[in-house]
C-alpha positions, 0 to 999 in steps of 0.5 A: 827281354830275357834273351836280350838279357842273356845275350848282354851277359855273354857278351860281357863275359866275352870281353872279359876272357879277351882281356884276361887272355891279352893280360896273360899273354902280356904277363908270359911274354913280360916273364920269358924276356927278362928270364932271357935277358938274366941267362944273357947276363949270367953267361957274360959274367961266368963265360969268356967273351967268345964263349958268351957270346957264341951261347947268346947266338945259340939261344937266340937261334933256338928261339927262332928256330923253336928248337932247344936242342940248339942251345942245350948242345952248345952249352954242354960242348963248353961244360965238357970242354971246362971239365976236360980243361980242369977249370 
């Protein structure tokens, strides 16, 4: 009976972990989509049309690539190009 008896307390437990472990990738993925869609939105509002447009291309290319250095280049090619435009 006691084995039995452990062996329905770990199998609760596991459940338990499962779920917790479903939540957090739903609560982490929930997180990343909204912060993503607040920069899209940030840019539109602080960049030209052309330029926001080519920096959501470069986030999204990024994120599919899993390489940041793609976005981090093209944001700081446009900020060198404002401050040597004087804007």
């Amino acid at each position: 009976m006691k084995k039995q008896t452990r062996s329905i307390l770990h199998e609760l437990n596991s459940m338990i972990v499962e779920r917790d472990r479903k939540h957090v990738m739903e609560s982490r993925a929930t997180n990343v989509i909204e912060s993503a869609i607040n920069l899209i939105n940030e840019m539109h509002k602080h960049y030209d049309t052309e330029t926001a447009g080519d920096l959501e291309r470069r986030l999204i290319n990024s994120i599919r690539s899993q390489d940041s250095r793609k976005f981090v280049r093209g944001i700081r090619r446009v900020n060198e190009n404002k401050c040597a435009s004087g804007k």
